[in-house]
N, C-alpha and C positions, 0 to 999 in steps of 0.2 A: 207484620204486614206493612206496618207504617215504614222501617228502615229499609224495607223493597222499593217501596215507594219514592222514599226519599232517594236512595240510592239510584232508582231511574230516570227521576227529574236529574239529578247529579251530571250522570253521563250526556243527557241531551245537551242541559243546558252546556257542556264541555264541547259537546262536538257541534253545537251552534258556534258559538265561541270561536270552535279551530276552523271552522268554514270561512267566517264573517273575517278571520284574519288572514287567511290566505289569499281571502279575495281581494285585488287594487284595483286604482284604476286602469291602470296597462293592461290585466287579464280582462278585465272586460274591454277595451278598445280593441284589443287584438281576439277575444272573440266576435267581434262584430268586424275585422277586417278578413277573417276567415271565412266567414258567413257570405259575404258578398264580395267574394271570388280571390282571397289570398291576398299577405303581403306584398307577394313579388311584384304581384299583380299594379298593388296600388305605388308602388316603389318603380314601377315604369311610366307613371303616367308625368306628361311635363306638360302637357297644354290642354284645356278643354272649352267645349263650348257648351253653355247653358240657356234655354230659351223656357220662357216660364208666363205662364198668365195667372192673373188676377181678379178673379170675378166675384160677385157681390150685386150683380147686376145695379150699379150704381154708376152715375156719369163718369163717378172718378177709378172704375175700373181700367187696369192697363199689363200693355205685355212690358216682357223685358227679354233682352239678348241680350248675352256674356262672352266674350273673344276675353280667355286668360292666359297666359303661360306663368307658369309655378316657379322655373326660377330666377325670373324676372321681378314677381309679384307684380307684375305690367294685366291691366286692364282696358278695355274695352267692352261700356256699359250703355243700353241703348235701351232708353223709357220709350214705350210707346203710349200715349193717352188721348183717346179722339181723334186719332190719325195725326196727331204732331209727334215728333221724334226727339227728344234731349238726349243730348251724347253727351259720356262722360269719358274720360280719359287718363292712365297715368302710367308712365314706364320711368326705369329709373332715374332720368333726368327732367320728366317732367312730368304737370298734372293742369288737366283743362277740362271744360265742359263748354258745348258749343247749344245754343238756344235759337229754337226756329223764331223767326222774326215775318210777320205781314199773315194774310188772310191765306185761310187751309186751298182757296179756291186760286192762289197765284203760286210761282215758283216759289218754292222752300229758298228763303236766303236764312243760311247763319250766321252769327254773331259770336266770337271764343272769347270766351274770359279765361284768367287764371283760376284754380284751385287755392284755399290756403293751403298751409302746412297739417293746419287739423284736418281738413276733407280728403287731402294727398292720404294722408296715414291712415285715414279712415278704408279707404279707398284700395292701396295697399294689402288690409286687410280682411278686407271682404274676397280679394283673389285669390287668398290661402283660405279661408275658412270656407266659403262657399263649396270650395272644394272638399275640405271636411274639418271644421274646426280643432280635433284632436287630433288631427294625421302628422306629426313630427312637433307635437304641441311644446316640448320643450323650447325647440329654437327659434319660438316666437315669446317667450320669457311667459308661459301660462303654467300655470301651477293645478293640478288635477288632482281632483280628493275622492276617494270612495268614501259614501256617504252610506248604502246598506240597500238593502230588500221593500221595497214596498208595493202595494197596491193601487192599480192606474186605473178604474173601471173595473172590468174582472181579469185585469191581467195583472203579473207576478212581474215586475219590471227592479233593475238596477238601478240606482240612480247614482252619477258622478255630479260632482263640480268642478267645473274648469272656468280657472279666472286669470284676467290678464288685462294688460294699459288697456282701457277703457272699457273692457268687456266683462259679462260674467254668464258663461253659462249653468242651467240645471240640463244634467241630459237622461232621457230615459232610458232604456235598453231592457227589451223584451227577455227575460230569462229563458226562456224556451229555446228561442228564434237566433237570438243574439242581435236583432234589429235594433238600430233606432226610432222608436215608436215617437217620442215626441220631446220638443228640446224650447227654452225656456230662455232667451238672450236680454239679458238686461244691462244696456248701454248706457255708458255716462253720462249722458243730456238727458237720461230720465227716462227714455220708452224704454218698453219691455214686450218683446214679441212674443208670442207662441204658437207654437207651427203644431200639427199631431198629422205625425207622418205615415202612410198608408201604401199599400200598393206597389211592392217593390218588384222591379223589373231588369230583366238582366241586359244591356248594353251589348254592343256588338263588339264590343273590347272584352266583353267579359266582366265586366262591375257589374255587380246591381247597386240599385237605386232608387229611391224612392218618388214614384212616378205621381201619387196624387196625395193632397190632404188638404189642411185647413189651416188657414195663418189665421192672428187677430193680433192685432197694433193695438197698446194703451194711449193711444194719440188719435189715431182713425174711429177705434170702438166698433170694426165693424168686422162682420164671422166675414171673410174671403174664402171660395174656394182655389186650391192652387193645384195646378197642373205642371210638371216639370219634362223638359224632354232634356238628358246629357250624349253628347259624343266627345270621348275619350280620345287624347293627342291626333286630334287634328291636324292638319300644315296651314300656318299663316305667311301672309305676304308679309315678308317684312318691314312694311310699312304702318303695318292695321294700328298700332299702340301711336304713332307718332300724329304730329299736331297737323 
């Protein structure tokens, strides 16, 4: 009885083993690019628009609007907080942020400064990751690990790690679903954000996306609810990216 026994754990624990190695992190990306509407899908897209709020019912709630094209890595970033508006900026020759100047009750005048080099690249790479931090993750020099099977609340989730010049993600991935449920960035200067992503909706492109959850910053300390709307290759003026 006992060498039945043991001969059963045997094979399990074998065929844990051959599962846990077959799985990378590629089969899980590409099960979650499957999931929310195909490779092809996401291999056509070249410009998007992102519009997102931030609420906490706290003064320092605010929206934001994203004007990107992917293979520019050209951005177009737009805080809104209390009805002032800070615009951000950078295409591949340049990187600016412009700051409303005078009282909310007179004409908006701006004021442009430069970007450094460290905000430029920062900046740079919020226009690829936004879009989806693993999506061609190789030729942004990140390096992806599958890490295994765990437990997220009562969900059975994947977890990767993806790390790269100043980044590091943990990301979760619903094993069911193939979603990403919730993802974990921890940035050079020390924050570390975490998002638990909710509510995924299909785009009139055909993505889905994940339409609602909850961010919390180690800097702010504060639960945000986040609401996201995306449209897929939009047409931009060719102006929108420039100073």
């Amino acid at each position: 009885m006992n060498k039945k026994i043991s001969l059963s754990v045997a094979l399990m624990t074998i065929l844990v083993v051959n599962v846990f190695a077959q799985t990378t992190a590629d089969s899980v990306f590409n099960d979650y690019f499957a999931a929310t509407g195909g490779k092809t899908l996401w291999d056509s897209v070249t410009t998007y628009t992102m519009k997102q709020s931030f609420v906490s019912n706290a003064a320092s709630d605010f929206d934001m609007e994203v004007k990107a094209s992917l293979p520019d890595a050209a951005m177009l970033k737009t805080k809104t907080i209390m009805k002032r508006s800070f615009i951000y900026a950078v295409n591949p020759t340049d990187a600016f942020f412009r700051v409303p100047l005078g009282s909310r009750d007179k004409a908006i005048v701006y004021e442009t400064k430069d970007l450094n080099d460290r905000e430029k690249m920062s900046m740079k790479r919020e226009a690829l990751d936004w879009f989806s931090p693993f999506y061609n993750y190789q030729s942004k020099d990140y390096i992806a690990t599958y890490v295994g099977v765990e437990t997220l609340g009562k969900q059975q989730v994947q977890r990767v790690e993806l790390a790269g010049p100043g980044i590091k993600y943990d990301l979760y991935f619903d094993t069911t679903t193939h979603l990403l449920v919730k993802s974990v960035e921890k940035l050079s200067a020390g924050e570390e954000i975490t998002k638990e992503l909710t509510n995924y909706v299909a785009s009139a492109f055909g993505i889905k996306y994940p339409s609602t959850g909850t961010y919390f910053s180690s800097i702010d300390k504060r639960n945000v609810r986040l609401g996201t709307q995306i449209v897929f290759n939009p047409a931009f003026d060719a102006t929108v990216f420039k100073r």
